[in-house]
N, C-alpha and C positions, 0 to 999 in steps of 0.2 A: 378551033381555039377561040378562047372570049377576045375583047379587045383588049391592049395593053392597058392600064389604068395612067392616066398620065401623073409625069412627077412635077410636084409646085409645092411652092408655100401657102397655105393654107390660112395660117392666121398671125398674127403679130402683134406684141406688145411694145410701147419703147416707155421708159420708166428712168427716171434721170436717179445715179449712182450717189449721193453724199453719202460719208458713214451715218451724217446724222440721223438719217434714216431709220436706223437703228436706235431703237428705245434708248438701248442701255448704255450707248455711245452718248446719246442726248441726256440721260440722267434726267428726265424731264423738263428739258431748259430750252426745249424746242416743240411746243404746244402746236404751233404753226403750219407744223408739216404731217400734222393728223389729218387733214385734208390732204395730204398728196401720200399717205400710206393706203388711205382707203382708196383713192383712185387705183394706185396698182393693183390695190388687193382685186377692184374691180375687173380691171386689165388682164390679170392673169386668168379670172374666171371665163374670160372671151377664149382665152390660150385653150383650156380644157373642155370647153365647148365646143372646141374647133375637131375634137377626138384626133390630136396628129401621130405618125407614127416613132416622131422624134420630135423631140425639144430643143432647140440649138440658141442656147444664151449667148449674146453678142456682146463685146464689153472693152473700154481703153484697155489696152496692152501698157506693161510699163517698158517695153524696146519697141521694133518697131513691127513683128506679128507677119502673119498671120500664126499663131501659137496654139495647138491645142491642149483642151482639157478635158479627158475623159471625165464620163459618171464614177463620181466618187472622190476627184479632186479635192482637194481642202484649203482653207484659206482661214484667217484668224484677222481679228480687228485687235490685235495685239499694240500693233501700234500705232493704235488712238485711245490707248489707257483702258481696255476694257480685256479682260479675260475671256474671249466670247471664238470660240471659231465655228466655222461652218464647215459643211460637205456639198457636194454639187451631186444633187440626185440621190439614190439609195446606194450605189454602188460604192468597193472597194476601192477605186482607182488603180492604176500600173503606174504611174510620172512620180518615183518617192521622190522626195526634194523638190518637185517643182506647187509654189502656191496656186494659189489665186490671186490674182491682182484684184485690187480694193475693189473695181467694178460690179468683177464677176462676182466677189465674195456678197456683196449687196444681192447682186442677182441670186446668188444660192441661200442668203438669208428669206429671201421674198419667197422663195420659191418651198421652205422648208415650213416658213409663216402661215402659210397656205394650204400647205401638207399637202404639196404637188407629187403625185403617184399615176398621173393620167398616161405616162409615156417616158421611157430613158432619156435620159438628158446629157447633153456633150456641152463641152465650152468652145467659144472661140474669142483670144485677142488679140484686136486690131492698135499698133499704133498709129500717134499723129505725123508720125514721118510716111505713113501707109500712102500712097498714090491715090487718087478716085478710081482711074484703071483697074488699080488692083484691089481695092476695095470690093468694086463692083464685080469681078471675076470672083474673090472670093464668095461673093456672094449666091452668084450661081452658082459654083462649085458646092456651096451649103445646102443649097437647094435641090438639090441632088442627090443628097445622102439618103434620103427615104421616098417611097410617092407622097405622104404627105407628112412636109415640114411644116413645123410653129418656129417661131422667134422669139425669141426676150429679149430685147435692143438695150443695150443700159448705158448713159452718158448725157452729161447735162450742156445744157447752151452757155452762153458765154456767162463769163467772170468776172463782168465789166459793165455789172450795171448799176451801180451807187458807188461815192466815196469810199465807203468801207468795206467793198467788195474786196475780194483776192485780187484781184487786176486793178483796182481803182475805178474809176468813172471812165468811160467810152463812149462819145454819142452815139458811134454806130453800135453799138452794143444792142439798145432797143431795138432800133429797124433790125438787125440781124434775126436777133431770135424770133422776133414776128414773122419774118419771111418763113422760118424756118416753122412753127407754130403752124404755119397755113401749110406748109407744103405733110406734115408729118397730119393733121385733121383732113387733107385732101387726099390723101395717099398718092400723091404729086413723086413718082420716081425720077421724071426728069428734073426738076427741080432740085432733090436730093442730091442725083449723080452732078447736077451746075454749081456745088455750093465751093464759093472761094477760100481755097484750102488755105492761100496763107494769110487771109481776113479771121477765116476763122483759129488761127494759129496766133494772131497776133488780141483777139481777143479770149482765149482762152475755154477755147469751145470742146471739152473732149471728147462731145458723141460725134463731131463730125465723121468721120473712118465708120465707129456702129452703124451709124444713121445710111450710108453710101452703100456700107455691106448690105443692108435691107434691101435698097433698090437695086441692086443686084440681084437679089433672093426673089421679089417682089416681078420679075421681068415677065415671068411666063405664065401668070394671072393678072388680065385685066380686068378681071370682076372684082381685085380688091377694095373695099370699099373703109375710109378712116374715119374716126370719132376724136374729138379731142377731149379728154377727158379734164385737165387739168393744165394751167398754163400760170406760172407765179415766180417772184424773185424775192424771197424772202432774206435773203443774206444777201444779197446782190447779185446771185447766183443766177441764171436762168433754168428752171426745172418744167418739164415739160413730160405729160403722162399721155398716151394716145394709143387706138385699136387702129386693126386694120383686118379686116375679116370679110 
């Protein structure tokens, strides 16, 4: 008999969730974030480069998750005034009633933008009540599901970096997402599973839970190696684009 083929994560995108994201949500009133469309677009080419045997989109939960979404889930940007909905992969779904939460719908817009066909695709979301523990369990646990898994990580850093951000002005807002910048361009998993869950709660950080489930996912390859692709706070938002391959 041949050897087992060992099971890992393979490749990783993390790509930060606004609706604005989406064109048609922006109405063109958000020129700014053409630069951080093309970086995902770029990101996810890492994804389909990587040939994985599944795709597992990571993304805020709106309770508190671990929740899944089969291929073919659906999700609608209904309510940010746009008649736009989306599907998660090619498939039909089984979960009627159950959406997408905004994240993931971002994440299936990206992924449909790009006319992603490389591999079946599942969702998973994490809330901000989620533990690092269990974060990071989930994450193995994701990583498991095929011998070789991809990610699409989706959640942005905090909300608290200008007066007119959602959260207002934060000092530690800045140093936050920096640290957090270097750890996601370093492919830094311990650093991910250290992040202070209620710093970043209280600055309004959603990908923390996403960000935690990767280093989870991230545990049984040390050769992962990260790019940062993009790093910017244009609404006072922190958005953050980066590979791990």
């Amino acid at each position: 008999m041949g050897a087992t083929l060992p099971i890992m994560l393979v490749a990783a995108a993390v790509c930060p969730c606004p609706p604005l994201l989406v064109p048609e949500i922006a109405a063109g009133a958000a020129p700014e974030l053409d630069t951080a469309r093309a970086a995902c677009t770029d990101a996810l080419g890492v994804l389909a480069a990587s040939r994985p045997d599944l795709l597992v989109v990571v993304g805020p939960a709106d309770g508190t998750g671990p929740e899944t979404y089969p291929e073919g889930s659906k999700g609608s940007f209904r309510g940010f005034g746009v008649d736009l909905g989306v599907r998660l992969g090619q498939g039909e779904g089984t979960l009627a009633g159950r959406r997408l939460p905004h994240g993931l719908a971002v994440g299936a817009w990206l992924l449909g933008r790009t006319g992603w066909a490389d591999a079946p695709v599942e969702g998973r979301g994490v809330g901000e009540p989620l533990t690092a523990e269990r974060c990071v369990q989930e994450g193995e646990a994701v990583a498991a599901r095929a011998e070789r898994v991809a990610l699409l990580v989706m959640g942005d850093a905090s909300a608290c970096r200008t007066l007119k951000a959602p959260g207002y002005l934060d000092d530690r807002a800045a140093p936050f997402d920096a640290e957090i910048a270097r750890a996601l361009g370093a492919a830094d998993t311990e650093a991910l599973r250290a992040l202070d869950t209620g710093l970043a709660r209280e600055l309004k950080v959603s990908g923390r839970a996403p960000w935690q489930v990767l280093a989870g996912a991230a545990a049984g390859n040390a050769a992962l190696e990260g790019t940062l692709l993009y790093e910017d706070a244009p609404y006072g938002v922190g958005y953050l684009v980066a590979t791990w391959s």
